[in-house]
C-alpha positions, -999 to 999 in steps of 0.1 A, spaced: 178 -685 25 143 -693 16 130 -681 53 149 -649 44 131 -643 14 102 -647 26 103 -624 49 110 -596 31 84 -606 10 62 -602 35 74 -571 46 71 -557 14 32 -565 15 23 -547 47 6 -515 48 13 -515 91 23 -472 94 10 -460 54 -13 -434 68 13 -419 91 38 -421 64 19 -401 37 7 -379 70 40 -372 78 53 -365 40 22 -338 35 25 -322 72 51 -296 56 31 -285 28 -2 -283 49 20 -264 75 35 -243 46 -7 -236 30 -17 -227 63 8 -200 65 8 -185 31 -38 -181 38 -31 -160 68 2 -142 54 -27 -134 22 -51 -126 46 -32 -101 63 -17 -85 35 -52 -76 20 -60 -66 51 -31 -38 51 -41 -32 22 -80 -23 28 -63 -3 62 -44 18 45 -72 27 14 -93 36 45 -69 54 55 -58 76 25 -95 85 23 -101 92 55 -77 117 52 -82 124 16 -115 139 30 -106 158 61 -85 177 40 -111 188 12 -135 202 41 -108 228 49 -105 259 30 -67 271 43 -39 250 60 -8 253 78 25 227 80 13 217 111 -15 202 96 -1 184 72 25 170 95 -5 164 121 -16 142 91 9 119 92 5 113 123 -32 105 114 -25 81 88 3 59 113 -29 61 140 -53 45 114 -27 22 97 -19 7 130 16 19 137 26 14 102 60 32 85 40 59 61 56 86 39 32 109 21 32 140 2 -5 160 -3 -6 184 -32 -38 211 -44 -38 222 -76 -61 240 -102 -68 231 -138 -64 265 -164 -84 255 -192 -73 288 -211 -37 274 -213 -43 243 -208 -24 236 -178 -20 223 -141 -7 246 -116 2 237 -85 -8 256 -54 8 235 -30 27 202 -28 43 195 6 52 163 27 53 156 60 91 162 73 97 167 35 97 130 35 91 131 -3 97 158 -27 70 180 -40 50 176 -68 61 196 -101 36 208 -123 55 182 -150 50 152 -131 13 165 -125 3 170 -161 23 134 -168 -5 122 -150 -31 137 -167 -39 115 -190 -49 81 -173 -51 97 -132 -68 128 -130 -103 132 -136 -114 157 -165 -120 190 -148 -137 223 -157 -118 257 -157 -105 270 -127 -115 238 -107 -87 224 -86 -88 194 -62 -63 177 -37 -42 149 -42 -30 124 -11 -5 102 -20 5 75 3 30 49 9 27 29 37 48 -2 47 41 -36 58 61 -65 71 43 -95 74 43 -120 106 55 -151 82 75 -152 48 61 -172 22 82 -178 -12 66 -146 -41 93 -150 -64 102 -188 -72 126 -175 -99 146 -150 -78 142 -164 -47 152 -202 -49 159 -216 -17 145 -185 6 115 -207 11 100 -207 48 90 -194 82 109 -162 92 106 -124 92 102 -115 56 113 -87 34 91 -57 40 65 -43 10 48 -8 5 13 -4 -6 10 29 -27 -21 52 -27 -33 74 -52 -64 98 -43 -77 127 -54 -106 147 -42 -127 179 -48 -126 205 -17 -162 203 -2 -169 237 10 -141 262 -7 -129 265 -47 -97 256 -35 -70 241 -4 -43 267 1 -14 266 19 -8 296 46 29 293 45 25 296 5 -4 319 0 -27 307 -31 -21 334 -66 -49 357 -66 -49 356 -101 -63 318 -107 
């Protein structure tokens, strides 16, 4: 009985195997940190693509002076090129300020494959306030917005509360990264629409 006892005693004083033990009980949260860096990293990095992008074409479209649908659908096609293969809806609108009646009007608001439905002057002038820039009479500009969609390689846990239980590796739920720009055309007053002529009167 006494040899007994004394053995476990001894047993109970060895460290023979702590390292690997502690090793072993840390390996799936190291495994799990590693993971949730690079899914960060390449979320900001679809992120600063698709910016980019919305710019890039933000700007192609204020050196033109007059477009057709096929440009604006070309432009989709423009924005999945430089968002590599990424799912994008967008809708690109021109419209003028009227500082006599104190209004937006809308020259043109189309999206590509009518993916999204135009912009009404009431959802423009909602946006007045804390989006659009201050403008002078009779000035107009052209808004891109953008919505492009990203799934990333590894699914890490964003919502503890909802999500209990959903926690690691696998194909995650997908996101969308909204854009919001608006430019002043470079070379003309104003981007009009062929199919939808621009009012003579404005």
């Amino acid at each position: 009985m006494r040899s007994l006892v004394s053995r476990i005693r001894q047993f109970s004083r060895r460290e023979d195997g702590l390292v690997m033990t502690e090793f072993l009980i840390l390996l799936p949260l190291l495994i799990w940190a590693f993971l949730a860096l690079f899914v960060y990293w390449e979320s900001f990095r679809a992120i600063n693509m698709a910016q980019k992008a919305n710019y890039a074409v933000s700007d192609l479209i204020s050196r033109q002076s007059d477009i057709d649908m096929n440009f604006v659908n070309g432009m989709q096609k423009s924005m999945e090129y430089l968002t590599g293969g990424a799912p994008v809806r967008m809708r690109i609108t021109s419209f003028q300020w009227d500082a006599t009646k104190k209004e937006y009007y809308v020259l043109f608001s189309k999206s590509p494959n009518n993916a999204v439905p135009p912009l009404t002057k009431t959802e423009l002038a909602a946006m007045a306030t804390e989006r659009i820039p201050v403008m002078a009479d009779r000035d107009s500009a052209v808004l891109v917005e953008t919505e492009v969609g990203f799934t990333p390689t590894f699914f890490v846990l964003s919502n503890p509360a909802k999500e209990l239980g959903l926690f690691g590796l696998g194909t995650g739920s997908s996101y969308t990264f909204d854009n919001f720009v608006i430019t002043r055309p470079r070379y003309a007053r104003r981007v009009c629409l062929i199919e939808q002529p621009c009012p003579a009167t404005l």
